[in-house]
C-alpha positions in Angstrom: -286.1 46.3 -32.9 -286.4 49.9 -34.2 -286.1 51.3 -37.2 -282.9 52.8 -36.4 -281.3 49.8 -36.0 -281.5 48.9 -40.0 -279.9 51.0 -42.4 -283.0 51.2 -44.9 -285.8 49.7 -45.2 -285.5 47.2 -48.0 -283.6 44.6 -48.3 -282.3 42.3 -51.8 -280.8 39.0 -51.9 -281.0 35.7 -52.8 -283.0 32.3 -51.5 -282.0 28.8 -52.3 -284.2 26.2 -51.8 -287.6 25.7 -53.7 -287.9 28.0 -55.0 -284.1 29.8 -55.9 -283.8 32.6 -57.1 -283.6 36.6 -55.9 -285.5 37.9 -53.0 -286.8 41.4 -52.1 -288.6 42.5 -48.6 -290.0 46.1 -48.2 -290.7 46.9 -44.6 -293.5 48.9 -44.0 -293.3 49.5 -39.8 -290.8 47.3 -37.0 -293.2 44.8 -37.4 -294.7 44.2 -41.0 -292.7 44.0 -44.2 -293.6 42.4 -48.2 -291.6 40.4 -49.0 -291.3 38.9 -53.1 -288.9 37.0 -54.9 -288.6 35.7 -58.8 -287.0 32.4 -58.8 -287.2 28.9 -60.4 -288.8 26.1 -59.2 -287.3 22.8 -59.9 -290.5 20.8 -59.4 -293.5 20.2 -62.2 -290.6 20.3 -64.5 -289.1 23.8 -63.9 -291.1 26.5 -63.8 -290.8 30.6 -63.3 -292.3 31.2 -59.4 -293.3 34.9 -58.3 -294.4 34.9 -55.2 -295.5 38.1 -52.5 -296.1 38.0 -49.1 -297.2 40.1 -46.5 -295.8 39.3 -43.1 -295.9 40.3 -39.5 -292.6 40.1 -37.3 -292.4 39.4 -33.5 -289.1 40.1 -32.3 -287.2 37.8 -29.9 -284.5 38.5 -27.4 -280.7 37.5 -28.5 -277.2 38.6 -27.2 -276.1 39.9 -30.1 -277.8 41.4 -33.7 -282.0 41.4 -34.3 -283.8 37.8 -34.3 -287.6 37.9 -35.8 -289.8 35.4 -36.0 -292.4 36.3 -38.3 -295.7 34.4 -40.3 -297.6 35.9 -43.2 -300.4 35.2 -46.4 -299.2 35.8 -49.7 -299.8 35.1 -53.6 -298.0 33.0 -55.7 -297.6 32.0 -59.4 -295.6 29.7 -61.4 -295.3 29.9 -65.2 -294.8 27.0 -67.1 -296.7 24.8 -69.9 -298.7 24.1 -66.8 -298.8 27.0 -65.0 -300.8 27.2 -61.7 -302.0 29.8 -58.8 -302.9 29.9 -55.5 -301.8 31.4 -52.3 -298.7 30.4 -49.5 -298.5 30.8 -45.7 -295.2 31.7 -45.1 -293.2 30.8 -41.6 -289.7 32.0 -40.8 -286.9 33.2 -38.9 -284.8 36.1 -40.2 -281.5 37.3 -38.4 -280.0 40.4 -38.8 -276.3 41.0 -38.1 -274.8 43.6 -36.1 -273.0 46.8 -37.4 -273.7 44.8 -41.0 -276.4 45.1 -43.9 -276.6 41.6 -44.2 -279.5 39.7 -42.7 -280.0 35.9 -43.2 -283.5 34.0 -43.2 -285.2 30.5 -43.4 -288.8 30.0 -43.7 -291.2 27.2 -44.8 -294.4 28.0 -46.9 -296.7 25.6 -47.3 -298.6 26.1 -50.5 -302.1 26.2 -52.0 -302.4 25.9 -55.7 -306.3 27.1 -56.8 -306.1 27.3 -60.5 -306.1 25.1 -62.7 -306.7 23.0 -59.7 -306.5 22.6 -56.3 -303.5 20.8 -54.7 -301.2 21.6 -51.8 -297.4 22.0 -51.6 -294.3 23.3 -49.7 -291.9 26.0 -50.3 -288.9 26.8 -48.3 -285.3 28.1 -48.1 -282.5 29.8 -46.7 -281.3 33.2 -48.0 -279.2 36.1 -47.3 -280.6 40.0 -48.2 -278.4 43.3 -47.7 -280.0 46.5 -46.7 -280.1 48.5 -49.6 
């Protein structure tokens, strides 16, 4: 893919899933984007989640539109009475549709909370961005 073939280079929607919420990805090159979202995470009793991640894209061949498979590191934080850090490893698939802004996603993050303690979870979701 080239950068020709998106209209800008970022992107705002939505992802439902855990968490849910809005979602924002700023590429930097064809390959590399940040990508953040503030959502709400159902589990540990609700909680605000921020999360950003920086990810690398490798671009697979379809018919039709842009398919990337991409992985990443980020941060993340939920805020709650018991509010907790750590980092995610994000793994996903994002589409984009032809002669459209709209591109369409799923990943899975498995999860690494370091403060107040260590313990491991998983993120994941489906969402839909347009090119803003």
């Amino acid at each position: 893919m080239d950068a020709q073939s998106r209209y800008s280079d970022t992107e705002l929607g939505v992802i439902l899933g855990e968490p849910t919420g809005i979602s924002f990805k700023a590429w930097q090159s064809d390959n590399t984007a940040i990508d953040a979202a503030l959502a709400w995470s159902f589990g540990d009793n609700g909680s605000v989640h921020l999360h950003a991640d920086y990810l690398r894209h490798k671009w697979l061949t379809v018919e039709s539109g842009s398919l990337a498979f991409y992985y990443g590191l980020g941060a993340r934080a939920l805020f709650s009475d018991d509010s907790k850090f750590g980092a995610r490893i994000p793994v996903g698939l994002q589409y984009m549709f032809p002669e459209t802004r709209l591109s369409m996603f799923f990943e899975v993050a498995p999860t690494l909370d370091l403060i107040p303690e260590t313990s491991f979870g998983v993120n994941g979701g489906i969402g839909i961005r347009i090119f803003i």
